[in-house]
N, C-alpha and C positions, 0 to 999 in steps of 0.2 A: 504493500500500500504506500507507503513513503517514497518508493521508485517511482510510482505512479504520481506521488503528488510531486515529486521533483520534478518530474518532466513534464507534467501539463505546467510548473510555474516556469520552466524554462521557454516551452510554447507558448506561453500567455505573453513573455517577454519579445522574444519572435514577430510574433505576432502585432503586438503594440507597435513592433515600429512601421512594419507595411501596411497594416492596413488602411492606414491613408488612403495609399497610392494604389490600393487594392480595390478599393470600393471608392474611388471616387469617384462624384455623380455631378456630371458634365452637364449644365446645361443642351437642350437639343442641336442648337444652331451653333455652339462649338465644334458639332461633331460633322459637320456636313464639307464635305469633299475634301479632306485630306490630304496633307500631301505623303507620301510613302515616310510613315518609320515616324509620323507624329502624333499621339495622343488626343491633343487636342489644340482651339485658336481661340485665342480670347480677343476680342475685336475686330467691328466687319472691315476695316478701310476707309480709308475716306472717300466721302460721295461728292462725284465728279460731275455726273447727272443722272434725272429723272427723267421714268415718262410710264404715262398710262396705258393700261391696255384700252383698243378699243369700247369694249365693253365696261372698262369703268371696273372692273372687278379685283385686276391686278394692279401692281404700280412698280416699275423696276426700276434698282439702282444701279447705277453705274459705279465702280470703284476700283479700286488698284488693286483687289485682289480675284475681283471677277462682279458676275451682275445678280445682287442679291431681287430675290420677288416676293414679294409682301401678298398677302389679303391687303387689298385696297381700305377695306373696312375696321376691322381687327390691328392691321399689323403685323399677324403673325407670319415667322419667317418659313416660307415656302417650299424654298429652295436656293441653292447658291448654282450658280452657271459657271464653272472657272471653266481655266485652262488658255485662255490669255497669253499669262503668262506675265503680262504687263498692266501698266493703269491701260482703262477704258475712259475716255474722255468723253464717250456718246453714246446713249442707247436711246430705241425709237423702235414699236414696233410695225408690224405690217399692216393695212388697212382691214384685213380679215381679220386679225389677230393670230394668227399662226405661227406668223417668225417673228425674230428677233434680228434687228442688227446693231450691230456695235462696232467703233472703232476707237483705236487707242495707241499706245506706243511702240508699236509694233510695226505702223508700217502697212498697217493691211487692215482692209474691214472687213466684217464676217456677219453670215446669215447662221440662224439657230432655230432650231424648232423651240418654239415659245414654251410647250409645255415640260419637254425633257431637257432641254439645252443642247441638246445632240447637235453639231454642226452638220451645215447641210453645205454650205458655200463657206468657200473663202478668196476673199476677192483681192488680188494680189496686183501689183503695180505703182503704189505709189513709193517716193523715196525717203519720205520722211515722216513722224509718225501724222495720223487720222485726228481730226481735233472733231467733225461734225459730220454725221449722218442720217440721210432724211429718205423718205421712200417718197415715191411718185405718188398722185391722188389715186391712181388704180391700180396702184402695188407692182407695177412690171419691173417700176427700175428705183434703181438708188443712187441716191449722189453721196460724194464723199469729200471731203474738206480738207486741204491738208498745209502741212508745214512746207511740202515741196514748192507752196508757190501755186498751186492747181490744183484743178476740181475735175472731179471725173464721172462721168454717170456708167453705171453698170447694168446690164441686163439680168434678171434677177432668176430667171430662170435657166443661162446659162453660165451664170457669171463671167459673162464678156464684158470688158472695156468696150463700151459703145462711142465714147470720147472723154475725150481732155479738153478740157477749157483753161486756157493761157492765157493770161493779161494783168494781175496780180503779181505786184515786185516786191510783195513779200508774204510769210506765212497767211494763210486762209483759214479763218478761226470758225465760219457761222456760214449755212447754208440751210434754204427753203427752199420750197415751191410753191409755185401761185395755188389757188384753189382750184383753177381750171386746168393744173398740169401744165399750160403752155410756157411758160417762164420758170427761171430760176435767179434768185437771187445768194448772192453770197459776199461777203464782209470781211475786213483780214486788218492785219498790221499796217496795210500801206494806207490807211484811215478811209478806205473807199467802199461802197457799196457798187458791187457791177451785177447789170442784168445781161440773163443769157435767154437765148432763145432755146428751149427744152427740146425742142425737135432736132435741130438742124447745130446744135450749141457754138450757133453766131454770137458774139458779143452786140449787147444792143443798147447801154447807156452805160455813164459810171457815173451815181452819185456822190459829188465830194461837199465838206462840210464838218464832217469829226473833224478834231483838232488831235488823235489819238487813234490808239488801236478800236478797232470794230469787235466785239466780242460774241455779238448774238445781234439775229434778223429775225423779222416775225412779221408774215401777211395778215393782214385782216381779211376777216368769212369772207368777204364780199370782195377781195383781191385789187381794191381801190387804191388801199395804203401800207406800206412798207412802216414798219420799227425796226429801230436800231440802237443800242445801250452799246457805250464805249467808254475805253478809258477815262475819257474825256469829262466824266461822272453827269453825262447828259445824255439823255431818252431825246429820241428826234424820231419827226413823222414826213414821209415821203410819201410826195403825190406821186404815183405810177407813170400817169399819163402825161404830167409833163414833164415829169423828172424831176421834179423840184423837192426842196424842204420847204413843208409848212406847217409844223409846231415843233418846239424847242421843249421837252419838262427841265426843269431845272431842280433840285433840292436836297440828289442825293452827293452824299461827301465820299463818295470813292467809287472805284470800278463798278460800271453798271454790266453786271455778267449774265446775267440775263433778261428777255423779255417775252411776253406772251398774254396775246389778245384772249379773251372768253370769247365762248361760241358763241354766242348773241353778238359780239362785236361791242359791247357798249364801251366795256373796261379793259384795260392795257397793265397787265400789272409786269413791274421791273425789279429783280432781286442786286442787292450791292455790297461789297464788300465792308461796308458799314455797319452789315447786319441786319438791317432793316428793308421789308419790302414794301414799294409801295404802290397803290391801288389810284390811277387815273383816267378822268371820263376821257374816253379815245375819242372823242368830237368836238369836247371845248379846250380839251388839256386842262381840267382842274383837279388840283388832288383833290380825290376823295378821303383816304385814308392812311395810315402805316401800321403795319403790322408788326408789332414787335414782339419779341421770344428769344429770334437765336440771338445767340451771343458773342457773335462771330459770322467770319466769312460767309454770305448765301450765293453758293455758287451755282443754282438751278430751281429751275421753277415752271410748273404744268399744272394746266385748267382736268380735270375731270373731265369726261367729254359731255355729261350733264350740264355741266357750268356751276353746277352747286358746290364746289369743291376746289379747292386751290391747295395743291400741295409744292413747300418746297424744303429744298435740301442744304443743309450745309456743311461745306465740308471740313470747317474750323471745333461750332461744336459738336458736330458726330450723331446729328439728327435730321430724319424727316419731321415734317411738321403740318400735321392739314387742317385747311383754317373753312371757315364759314367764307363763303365769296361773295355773300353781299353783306352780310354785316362784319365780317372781319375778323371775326370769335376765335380764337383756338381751338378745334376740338380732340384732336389726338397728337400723341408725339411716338415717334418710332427713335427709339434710341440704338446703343451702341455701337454706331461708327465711332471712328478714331481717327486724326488726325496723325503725322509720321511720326514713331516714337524715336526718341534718342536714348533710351536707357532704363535697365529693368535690373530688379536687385531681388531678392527671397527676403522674408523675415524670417530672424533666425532659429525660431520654428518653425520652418518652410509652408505656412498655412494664406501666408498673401502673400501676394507680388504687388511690387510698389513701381512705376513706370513717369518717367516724364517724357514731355513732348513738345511739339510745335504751336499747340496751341497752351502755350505758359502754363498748362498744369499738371499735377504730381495726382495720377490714379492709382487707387490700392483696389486691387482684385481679390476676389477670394480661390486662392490655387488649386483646390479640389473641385470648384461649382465651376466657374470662368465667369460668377457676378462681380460687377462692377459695385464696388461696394461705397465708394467718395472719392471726391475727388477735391484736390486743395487746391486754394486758387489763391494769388497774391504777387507770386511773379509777374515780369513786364515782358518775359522774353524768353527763348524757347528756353525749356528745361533740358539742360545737359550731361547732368546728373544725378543720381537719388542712391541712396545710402542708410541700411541700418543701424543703429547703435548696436553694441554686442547684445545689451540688453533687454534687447527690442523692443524700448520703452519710446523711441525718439527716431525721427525720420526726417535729415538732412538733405536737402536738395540745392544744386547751385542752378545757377541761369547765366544764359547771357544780359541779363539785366544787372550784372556785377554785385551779385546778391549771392549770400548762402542763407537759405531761412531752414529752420528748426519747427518742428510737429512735432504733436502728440502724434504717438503713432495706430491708439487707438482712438480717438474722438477726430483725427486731424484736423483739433484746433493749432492754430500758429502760437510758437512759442516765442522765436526769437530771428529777428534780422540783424545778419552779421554785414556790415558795410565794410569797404576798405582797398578791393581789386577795382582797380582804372580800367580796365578792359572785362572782358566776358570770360567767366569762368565753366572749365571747360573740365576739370573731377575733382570729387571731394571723397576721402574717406577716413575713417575713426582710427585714432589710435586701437592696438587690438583691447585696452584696459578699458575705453571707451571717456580715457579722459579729454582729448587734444581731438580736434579736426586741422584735419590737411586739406587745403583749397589750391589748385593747380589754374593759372591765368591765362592770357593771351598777355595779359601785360606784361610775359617774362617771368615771375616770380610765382615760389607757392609760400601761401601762408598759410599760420599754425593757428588756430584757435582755442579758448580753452569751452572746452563742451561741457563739463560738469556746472558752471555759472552760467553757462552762455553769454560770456564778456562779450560785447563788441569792441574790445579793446584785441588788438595782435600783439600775439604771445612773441611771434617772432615771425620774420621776413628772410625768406631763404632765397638770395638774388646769384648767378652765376649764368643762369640759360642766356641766350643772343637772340632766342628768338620766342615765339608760343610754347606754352608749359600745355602739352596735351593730356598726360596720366600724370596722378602721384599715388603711390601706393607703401604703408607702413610695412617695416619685414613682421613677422608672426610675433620674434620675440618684442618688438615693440620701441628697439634702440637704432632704427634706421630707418630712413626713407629713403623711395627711389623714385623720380621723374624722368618724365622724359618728351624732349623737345619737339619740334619742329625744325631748333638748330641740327637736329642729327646726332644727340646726343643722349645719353643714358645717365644722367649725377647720382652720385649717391649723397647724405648729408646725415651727420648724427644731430638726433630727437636731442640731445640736450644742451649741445653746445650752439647747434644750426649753422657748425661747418661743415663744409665740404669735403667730405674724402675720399672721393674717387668719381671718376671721369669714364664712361665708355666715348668712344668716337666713335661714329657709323659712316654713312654713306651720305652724300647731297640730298637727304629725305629724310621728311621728319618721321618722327617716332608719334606713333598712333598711343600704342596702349604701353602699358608696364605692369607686371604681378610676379611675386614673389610663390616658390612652390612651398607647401603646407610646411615642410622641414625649415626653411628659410637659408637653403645652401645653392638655389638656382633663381636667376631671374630670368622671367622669359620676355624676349621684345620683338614686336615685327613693323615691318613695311612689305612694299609693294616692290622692292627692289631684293631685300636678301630672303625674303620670306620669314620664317619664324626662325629666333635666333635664342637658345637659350646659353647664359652665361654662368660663371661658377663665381658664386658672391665673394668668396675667399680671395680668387686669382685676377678676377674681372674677366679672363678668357673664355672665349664662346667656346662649348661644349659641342655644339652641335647646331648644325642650318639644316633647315628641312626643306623638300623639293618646293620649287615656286612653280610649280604648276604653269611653265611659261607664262613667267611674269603676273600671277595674281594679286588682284585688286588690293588696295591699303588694307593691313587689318587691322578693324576698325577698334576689337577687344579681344582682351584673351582673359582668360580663366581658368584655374587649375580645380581639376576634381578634388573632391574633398579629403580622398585618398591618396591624393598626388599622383595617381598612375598615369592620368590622361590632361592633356592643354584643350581646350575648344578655342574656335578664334574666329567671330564671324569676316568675311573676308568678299567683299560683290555681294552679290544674292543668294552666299549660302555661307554653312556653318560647318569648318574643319574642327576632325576631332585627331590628335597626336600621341602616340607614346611620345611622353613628358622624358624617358630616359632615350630614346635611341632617334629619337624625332621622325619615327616612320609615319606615314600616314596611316591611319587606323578606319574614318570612314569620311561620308560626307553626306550632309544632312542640306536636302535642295525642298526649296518651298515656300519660299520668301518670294516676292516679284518686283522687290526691291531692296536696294543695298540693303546688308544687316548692319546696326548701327550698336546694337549690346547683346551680351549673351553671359548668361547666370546659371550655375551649377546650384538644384536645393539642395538644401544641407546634409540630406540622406543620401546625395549623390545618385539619384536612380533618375532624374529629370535633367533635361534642360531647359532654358526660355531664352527664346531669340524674339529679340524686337528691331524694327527696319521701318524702313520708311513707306511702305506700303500699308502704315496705320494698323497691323496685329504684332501678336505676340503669341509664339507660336512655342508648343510644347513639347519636346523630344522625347519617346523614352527610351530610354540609354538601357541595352542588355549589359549583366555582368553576372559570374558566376554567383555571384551574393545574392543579390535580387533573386534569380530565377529561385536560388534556394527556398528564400523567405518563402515565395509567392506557395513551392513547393510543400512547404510546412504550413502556411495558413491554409489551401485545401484541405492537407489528410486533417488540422483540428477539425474543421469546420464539418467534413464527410464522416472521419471515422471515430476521431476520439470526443470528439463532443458530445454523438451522440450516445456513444460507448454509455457515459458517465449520467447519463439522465434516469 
């Protein structure tokens, strides 16, 4: 009996530590399309544009990681359309509602069966990527927008290039069609509106008048009058027929990036980078109204084909939004998009992930669910780093608003604003006792703070870099620090005197990241010139350079397992994993559709989290003979000896 009770408390031990990672329960739309060898995604991307179905029943997103589709009504997520690969700058679907097209940074726009996402077409030819695509009024063809300079219409049934339309001397942002299909209009950088002839794709006028890039074009029902939202932070209406401008809106204070008439024609609503949309009578030009909510960026906006319904998207705060269209109401909000993250950390009992981002704020996720749990907000500028105490009581984040502020890490009330870096700080992390923070600049220099007051007084100024202070990272035991430049340098500096005592030299390129391995006898450092370099802290001589992969991308971070067997290092659009001792390549985790900008080992070491600019955060799970063990031992309790014991 005591053999027995031995070993279920050694299996109850066991046990406690996996079954986290054993049972965790994933929100649904984490789980949806995958990419090979990851768990799960916590955030959809940022929404680049919207559009209704036909029928009013759907509403798809467009984002950098593919095209999310809602219940129109509800919200609820549907389905996700990847394989991209890239942002999608445009979705529109077909007048039946059958397909789907999209085009984005790839270069190419693509037809999709609307219900399964399955490609049907891919329509190939232009040089640079897709910013706008629009189908004809009877579905046969599609026009495509692009960065080459040209617009091309496609036959949709063959996907032939039916033509190119040339005369635009610079990218081509925005592209329609008249209601009668005979015409085509489309808008670009070169601040011109040109009309085409649909059939025959003669050029037939060019409206000029922006003072700025052309962003978005829009017919009215009736095919009388052209809109146009430009840089220029002005909404303008063009007579067709004689080519001319004849109303001006005036009011919003930044990019007007979108516009779109209601089906009746009466209202003209224009989304802007101000954050504010706004609602005007398209016959007098008087505002009606402004809809306020998001809080950030509204980079698209579509009428329901009802006209009772005005939804739009932004892709700053990481919401649809659909409002009452005549009186202006709120009535739902479709959350979790994300704006491109710079940086993801564990708390150090791996139960949240803490993320900053582009839109200046510090989100804590919940690691087992992938709920967004809060979000802190008080920075002015992107967050570029976040940070636990050891104690997990406190969650440090710096910004390029030359800020380090301090959180609760459970309430994420603000604690403390640390002032004092000239430039944008670019990583912070805790002494390993959790007294002292280490802040890394662009002004050259890192500073020391003390964490346990949270002075904004500096402890000390450690100056020798020439150029940007990219990483700083404490060794384990707590009596050294190590940065590293942009001069191409590696410093090392003792915590208590805050001099310098040793110097690596690198190559004409700056140093990305810096981390010490768990023992604190290696540092690892990489660029896009020697690839991963780990050195021998005693000697300063590099140990060992691992294959560059002809020439791969800057890595962006590195991080040592918590075992120290294995380096990850996100590097472009994916995430290298290394034997730490012999620098082989071990695997490579692809999934991201845009650069990986941080990547965090939990603390059980059975995870990774990669965050990038494609607005997720993406979960690995990492096989290891430990793991599979656990997992092996929590089964037979759970099958054999548990119920043995009942």
């Amino acid at each position: 009996m005591k053999r027995e009770i031995l070993f279920l408390f050694i299996l109850s031990s066991v046990v406690s530590v996996s079954l986290t990672d054993a049972f965790a329960q994933y929100q649904p739309h984490t789980q949806l399309r995958l990419p090979k060898g990851a768990k799960a995604r916590f955030g959809k991307g940022s929404i680049q544009a919207i559009a209704y179905s036909p029928d009013g029943t759907r509403l798809a997103a467009a984002t950098d990681i593919g095209i999310w589709i809602y219940d129109a009504q509800s919200g609820e997520e549907l389905n996700l359309f990847a394989g991209h690969m890239t942002t999608i700058y445009s979705v529109v679907y077909s007048p039946d509602g059958r397909t789907i097209a999209s085009g984005g940074f790839g270069r190419e726009a693509n037809l999709r069966n609307a219900t399964t996402g399955k490609y049907k077409t891919i329509l190939k030819g232009h040089k640079e990527r897709v910013f706008s695509v629009v189908y004809s009024p009877d579905g046969n063809t599609v026009v495509s927008a692009s960065r080459d300079e040209t617009v091309r219409l496609w036959d949709v049934a063959t996907g032939k290039n039916k033509a190119t339309l040339k005369g635009h001397t610079d990218y081509v942002y925005a592209v329609a069609y008249s209601p009668d299909g005979k015409t085509i209009v489309s808008g670009g950088a070169d601040k011109t509106l040109r009309l085409w002839d649909a059939t025959t794709g003669k050029h037939k006028s060019t409206l000029k008048g922006h003072t700025d890039f052309v962003f978005s074009v829009a017919y009215s029902p009736d095919g009388k009058t052209i809109a146009s939202g430009s840089e220029d932070k002005t909404v303008r209406l063009w007579d067709v027929a004689k080519g001319q401008q004849k109303a001006m809106f005036m009011g919003h204070r930044g990019r007007v990036s979108s516009v779109a008439y209601s089906p009746d024609g009466c209202t003209l609503a224009s989304a802007c980078y101000d954050s504010q949309v706004r609602l005007w009578d398209a016959t007098t030009g008087q505002h009606k109204t402004t809809l306020k909510g998001h809080t950030g960026w509204v980079s698209s906006l579509t009428y329901a084909p009802d006209g009772e319904t005005l939804a739009t998207g932004s892709n700053w705060d990481g919401t649809v939004r659909l409002w009452d269209a005549t009186t202006g109401k709120h009535k739902v909000t479709f959350a979790g998009h994300t704006s491109g993250f710079y940086t993801v950390a564990y708390s150090p009992d791996g139960k949240t992930l803490a993320t900053g981002d582009y839109s200046h704020t510090v989100r804590l996720w919940d690691a087992m669910t992938g709920e967004h749990k809060v979000t802190l907000k008080g920075h002015t500028s992107n967050v570029n780093s976040v940070v636990y105490s050891p104690d997990g009581k406190t969650i440090a984040s710096a910004s390029s608003d030359r800020t380090v502020r301090l959180w609760n890490a459970t309430t994420g009330h603000p604690l403390k604003t640390l002032r004092g870096h000239t430039k944008y700080i670019s990583s912070i992390c805790y002494s390993p006792e959790g007294r002292t923070i280490a802040s890394a600049s662009g002004d050259k220099t890192v500073r020391l703070w003390d964490a346990a007051t949270g002075s904004m007084e500096t402890i000390s100024i450690l100056s020798g870099h020439t150029d940007s202070v990219n990483s700083v990272v404490y060794s384990p035991d707590g009596k050294t620090i190590a940065s590293a430049g942009s001069d191409g340098t590696v410093r090392l500096w003792d915590t208590n005197t805050g001099l310098e005592i040793g110097t690596r030299m690198g190559p004409k390129h700056s140093f990305q990241s810096v981390v010490y391995s768990p023992d604190g006898k290696t540092i690892a450092t990489g660029n896009g010139l020697e690839g991963l370099q780990l050195l021998d802290v005693a000697t300063g001589v590099a140990k060992t350079t691992t294959s560059k992969f002809d020439q791969i991308s800057t890595i962006s971070s590195l991080v040592y397992s918590p075992d120290g067997k294995t380096i990850a290092s996100g590097s472009g659009d994916v995430v290298f994993l290394w034997d730490s001792q012999t620098g082989e390549h071990k695997a490579t985790l692809e999934g991201h559709t845009s650069d990986v900008t941080s990547v965090a080992y939990s603390p059980n070491g059975n995870t990774i989290a990669s965050v990038s600019y494609d607005g997720t955060i993406l979960l690995w799970r990492i096989s290891s003979p430990s793991s599979v063990w656990r997992s092996l031992v929590v089964t037979i309790y759970l099958l054999v000896i548990l119920p043995f014991f009942r």
